[in-house]
C-alpha positions, 0 to 999 in steps of 0.5 A, a space after each residue: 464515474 468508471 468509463 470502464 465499467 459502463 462500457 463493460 456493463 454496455 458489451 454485457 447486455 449486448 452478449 444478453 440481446 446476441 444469445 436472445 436473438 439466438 446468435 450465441 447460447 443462453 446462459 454463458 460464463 461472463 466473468 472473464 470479459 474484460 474491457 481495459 486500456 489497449 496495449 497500445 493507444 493507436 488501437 483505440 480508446 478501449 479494448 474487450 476480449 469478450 470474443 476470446 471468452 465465448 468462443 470455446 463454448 459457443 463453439 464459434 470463431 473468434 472473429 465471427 463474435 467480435 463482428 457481431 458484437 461490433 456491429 451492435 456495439 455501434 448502435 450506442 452513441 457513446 462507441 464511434 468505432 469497433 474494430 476487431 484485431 488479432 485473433 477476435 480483440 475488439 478495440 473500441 474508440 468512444 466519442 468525444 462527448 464522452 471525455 468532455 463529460 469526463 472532465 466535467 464529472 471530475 471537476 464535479 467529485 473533486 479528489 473524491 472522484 474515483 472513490 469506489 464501493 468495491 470494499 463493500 464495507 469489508 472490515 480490515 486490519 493492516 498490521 504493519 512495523 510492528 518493530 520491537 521496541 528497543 530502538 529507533 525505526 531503520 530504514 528497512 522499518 521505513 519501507 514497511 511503513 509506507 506500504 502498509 500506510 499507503 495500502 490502508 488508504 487505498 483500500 479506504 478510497 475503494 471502500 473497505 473499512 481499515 485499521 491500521 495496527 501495531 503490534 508492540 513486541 514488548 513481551 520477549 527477552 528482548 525488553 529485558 536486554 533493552 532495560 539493562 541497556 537503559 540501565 548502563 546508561 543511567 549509570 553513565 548519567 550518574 557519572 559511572 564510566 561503564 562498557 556495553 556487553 555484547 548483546 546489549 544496545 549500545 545506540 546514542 538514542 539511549 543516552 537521554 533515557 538515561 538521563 529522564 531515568 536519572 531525573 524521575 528515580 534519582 540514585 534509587 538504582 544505583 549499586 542495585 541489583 535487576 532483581 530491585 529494577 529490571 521490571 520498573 526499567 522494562 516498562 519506562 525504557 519500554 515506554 520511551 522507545 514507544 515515543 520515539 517509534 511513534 515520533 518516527 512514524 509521525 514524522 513519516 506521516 503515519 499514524 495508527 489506530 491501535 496499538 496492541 502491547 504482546 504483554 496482554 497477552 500473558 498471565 490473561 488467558 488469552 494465550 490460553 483461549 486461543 488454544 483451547 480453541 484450537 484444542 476443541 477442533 481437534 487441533 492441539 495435541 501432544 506429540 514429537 516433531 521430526 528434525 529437519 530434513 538433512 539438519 538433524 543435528 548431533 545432540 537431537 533427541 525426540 521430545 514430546 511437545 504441545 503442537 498445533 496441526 498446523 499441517 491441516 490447513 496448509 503449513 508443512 509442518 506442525 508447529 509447537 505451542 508450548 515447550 517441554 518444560 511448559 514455557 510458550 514458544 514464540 508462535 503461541 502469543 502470535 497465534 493468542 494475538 490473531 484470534 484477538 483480530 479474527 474475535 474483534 470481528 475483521 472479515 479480512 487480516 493483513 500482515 506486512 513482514 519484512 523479507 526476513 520473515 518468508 519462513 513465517 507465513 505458512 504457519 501464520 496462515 495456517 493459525 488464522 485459517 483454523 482459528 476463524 473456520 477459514 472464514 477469515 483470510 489473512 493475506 501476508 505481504 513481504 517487504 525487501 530491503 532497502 539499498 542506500 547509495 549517494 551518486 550511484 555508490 553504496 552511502 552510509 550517514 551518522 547512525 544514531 543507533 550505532 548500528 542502522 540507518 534510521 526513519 529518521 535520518 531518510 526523512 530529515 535528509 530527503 522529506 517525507 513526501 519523497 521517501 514515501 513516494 519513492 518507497 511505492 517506485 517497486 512493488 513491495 516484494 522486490 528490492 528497492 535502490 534508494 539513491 539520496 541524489 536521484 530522489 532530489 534531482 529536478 528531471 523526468 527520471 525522478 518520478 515524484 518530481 516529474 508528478 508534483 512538476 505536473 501540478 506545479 505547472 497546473 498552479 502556473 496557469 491558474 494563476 496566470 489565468 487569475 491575474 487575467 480576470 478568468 474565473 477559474 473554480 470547479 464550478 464554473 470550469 466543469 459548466 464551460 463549453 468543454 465541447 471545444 475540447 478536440 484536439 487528439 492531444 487534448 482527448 489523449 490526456 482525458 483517456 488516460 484520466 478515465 483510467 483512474 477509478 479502474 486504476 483504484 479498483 484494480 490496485 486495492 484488489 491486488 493490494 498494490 499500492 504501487 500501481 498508484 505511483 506508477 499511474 500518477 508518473 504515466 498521467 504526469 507523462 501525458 500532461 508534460 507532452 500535451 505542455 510540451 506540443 502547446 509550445 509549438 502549437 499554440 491552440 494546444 496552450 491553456 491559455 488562449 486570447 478568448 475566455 471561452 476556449 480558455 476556461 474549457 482547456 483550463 478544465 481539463 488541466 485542472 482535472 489532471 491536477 485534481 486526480 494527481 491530488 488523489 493518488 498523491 493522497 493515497 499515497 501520503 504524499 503532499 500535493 505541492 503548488 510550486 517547486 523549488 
């Protein structure tokens, strides 16, 4: 049940009977009219700029619109009001009736209410950490996380069919750099006093991979040069920090429906495949790249490359492929990899890199536009940093990796549930301040507690309400007289609840989780102030002396708790019964 939709389905068809009546024009544009929540609440309950649009090419005034359309808007029984401001808006007031069976269609889906066909089965894959395995996941990894989880479940309750990915950058240099550190640290199991060069991981976290190295081969790569054990340790050491990533994003409450290893891809042919790909559309060629603008460096000297035309489909520049003594640049396995995603048949790609990465997306784009004919978008969403404070003062813990703030000292230090949430306060682009206090402080600055307050409270009148003998399930609520729902307090929480459905819509096509947490704070809002007036007003309370009015007011409390727990689902965060 999306109120939006059908009031916008509503002014439609009354736009159809004014050009039929020859009012306005046959056959207008109308993919721009919109109905929406007003700016501002007192205007009213809905508001349409349908005579914003048509007025430019009916050659009409704004208002002149907006009066006409009112005047037949008015004929439904559902509109009790059309008022026409400004330039031509037109703010619409909906009967009563109409947020009553609101609650009761609420109570009726349950969470499910909401879930919408705007994906329309749209294949998608959400790549998302995709952090190289040599250590623990950072703070910075943490963030990723949580908005690529979080993005997948949006567009899963709009209706899009998602996987979520990762991809294990286990193919470059830097596996062999975590091998050898593996190994200074099996060394140290066996009793050797040994330093870490620079370059190599010196982080605790490696100790006990030392030591399950020690106990699986014994001494066998004692003395021994890497020529005998870099490969094996490459693969064990590869295989542990794995575990660990995986333990780490569990903990977080994230789990992945693949994991694709960059190994795979090498000595396959599928680096091979995807270029001659490229190749057969004419995209491949030899040649020599111009040094950059103003950076042409001293011993510059032109080499001829194998580039992709990068150019062609956006990027700036051409971009190579192989170097000049025939290894694989960096940007070949990743193109290799791509055309794996676009082959497996996904009609829509997103990558979320962290802020480090804004230098890639061109040529990401440009790879993935050429390999599946522009048939296959891919979108690219960038993750700031992360700030740390304690008390308003830049706050540092134990690192375990000896270099970072880890996943796991935020989530043992905060909980899961309050690092997502407070992870989807900014949108993904914009630099987010985590401070250890404010995200545990009891009040209404801090968003996650002011929502889950929300639903405590809701758990407190059930119980009350069941200790009282008031038969409180769905089914029964849903069918009570909700009819006694009237006050302007009471409907103020309804109007906000029919904001839901539009509210997934809109943030699954902007791909804005965020929006969900901003939401559930706003909804929260209303449902504290509606609270706070029941305690100067009694016939506000959710409890009252006679069972009829109790259970209809009940309802809509319990309505506000069932869309909390859905926007809480989407964002991964437990929906809790009782504070502490």
């Amino acid at each position: 049940m999306n109120l939006f939709a059908d009031i916008r389905a509503l002014v439609l068809s009354d736009i159809v009977a004014m050009s039929k009546a020859s009012i306005i024009p046959n056959g207008l544009a109308t993919n721009n009219v919109t109905v929406e929540p007003p700016r501002d609440a007192a205007h009213g309950d809905m508001s349409t700029n349908a005579a914003m649009v048509l007025a430019k090419p009916t050659g009409m005034k704004p208002r002149e619109i907006a009066e006409a359309l009112a005047e037949r808007l008015l004929k439904d029984p559902r509109i009790i009001s059309a008022e026409v401001a400004g330039p031509g808006f037109l703010n619409l007031r909906l009967s009563p009736v109409v947020w009553q069976g609101l609650i009761a269609a609420i109570l009726g889906a349950g969470t499910a209410f909401g879930r919408s066909n705007v994906g329309q089965g749209i294949k998608v894959n959400i790549e998302f950490v995709s952090a190289n395995p040599t250590g623990p996941l950072h703070v910075g990894h943490t963030r990723g996380a949580v908005f690529g989880d979080a993005l997948a479940s949006l567009l899963d309750f709009a209706g899009y069919v998602v996987t979520r990915e990762y991809y294990i950058n286990d193919g470059g240099a830097q596996v062999d750099v975590l091998a050898r550190s593996v190994y200074l640290r099996y060394l140290e199991a066996h009793g050797q006093h040994v330093a870490f060069p620079d370059g190599t991981y010196p982080g605790n976290y490696l100790i006990d991979v030392g030591e399950a190295l020690k106990a699986k081969v014994g001494k066998l790569y004692v003395g021994k040069g890497e020529d005998v054990w870099l490969n094996d340790i490459r693969s064990f050491a590869t295989d542990a920090m794995m575990k660990l990533i995986k333990t780490d994003l569990a903990a977080l409450g994230v789990k992945m429906d693949k994991f694709f290893s960059e190994k795979s891809l090498y000595n396959t042919g599928l680096i091979e495949a995807a270029l001659e790909n490229l190749r057969g559309r004419g995209l491949i060629y030899e040649g020599v790249l111009e040094p950059p603008k103003g950076k042409k460096p001293d011993d510059w000297e032109p080499r001829k490359q194998t580039l992709f035309r990068s150019i062609e489909h956006g990027d700036d520049v051409d971009r190579p492929v192989m170097k000049s003594d025939g290894s694989w640049t960096y940007f070949a396995p990743d193109i290799a990899y791509h055309y794996d995603k676009v082959q497996r048949g996904y009609d829509l790609l997103i990558d979320i890199f962290g802020a480090d990465h804004g230098g890639y997306v061109k040529r990401m784009k440009a790879a993935v536009s050429a390999l599946s004919g522009g048939k296959v978008p891919l979108e690219i969403k960038l993750t700031q940093l992360v700030k740390l404070f304690k008390n308003g003062e830049p706050f540092k813990m134990s690192k375990r990796s000896g270099t970072f703030v880890t996943l796991r000292d935020v989530v043992d230090h905060v909980g899961s549930g309050v690092t997502r949430f407070h992870m989807l306060t900014r949108k993904n682009d914009a630099q987010l301040d985590f401070d250890f206090d404010k995200v545990l402080e009891q009040s209404r600055e801090n968003p996650v507690f002011y929502v889950q307050y929300a639903l405590a409270r809701v758990s407190s009148v059930i119980d009350k309400a069941t200790e009282a003998g008031v038969l409180v399930d769905n089914k029964t609520l849903s069918e009570s007289n909700l009819s006694l729902l009237i006050n302007e307090e009471e409907l103020a929480l309804a109007v906000k609840l029919a904001e839901w459905p539009r509210l997934v819509e809109t943030a699954a096509r902007a791909n804005e989780p965020h929006r969900v947490a901003f939401y559930l704070y706003d909804l929260a809002g209303t449902f504290h102030s509606l609270w706070n007036k029941g305690n100067e007003l009694p016939e506000l309370r959710f409890l009252q002396d006679d069972l009829v009015t109790s259970q209809a007011k009940i309802a809509l409390a319990r309505a506000c708790a069932v869309v909390i727990t859905a926007g809480l689902g989407i964002l991964g965060v437990e929906a809790v019964k009782e504070l502490r």
